[in-house]
C-alpha positions, 0 to 999 in steps of 0.5 A: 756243908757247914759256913766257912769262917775265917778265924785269922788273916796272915800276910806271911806264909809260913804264919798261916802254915804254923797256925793251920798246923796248930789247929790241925793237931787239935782235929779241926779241920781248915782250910787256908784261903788265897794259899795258891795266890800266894803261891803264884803271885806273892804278896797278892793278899792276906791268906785266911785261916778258915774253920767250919762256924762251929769250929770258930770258937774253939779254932780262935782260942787255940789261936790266942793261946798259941799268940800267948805262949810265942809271945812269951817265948820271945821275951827278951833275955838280957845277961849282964856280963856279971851272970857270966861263969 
């Protein structure tokens, strides 16, 4: 079995599931550490997003990217009443 590397940390739950599922849908495989702890016992740690050593590049940049693309999501959008019909 190839090394365990871990790519992210997350303190919320659902951060980790997002990003997992992100990698999942590109064929990686994961594996999310402290997910029980958390489960059992919030607030115990940061979970870790874990990837085989040879999935970690690949893993980190579909993750930057994804961090890009909700940042940009996020902007905020500011509407002067004068834009409004």
């Amino acid at each position: 079995m190839e090394e365990l590397v871990t790519v992210a940390r997350f303190n919320e739950p659902i951060e980790a599931e997002m990003a997992r599922g992100r990698l999942q849908s590109a064929g990686i495989e994961v594996f999310l550490s402290g997910e029980n702890a958390a489960i059992l016992e919030p607030g115990l740690g940061p979970l870790r997003l874990q990837v085989a050593a040879g999935d970690a590049s690949d893993a980190q940049a579909i993750l930057d990217d994804a961090g890009a693309e909700l940042a940009e999501a996020t902007e905020a959008v500011v509407i002067k009443p004068t834009d409004l019909p």
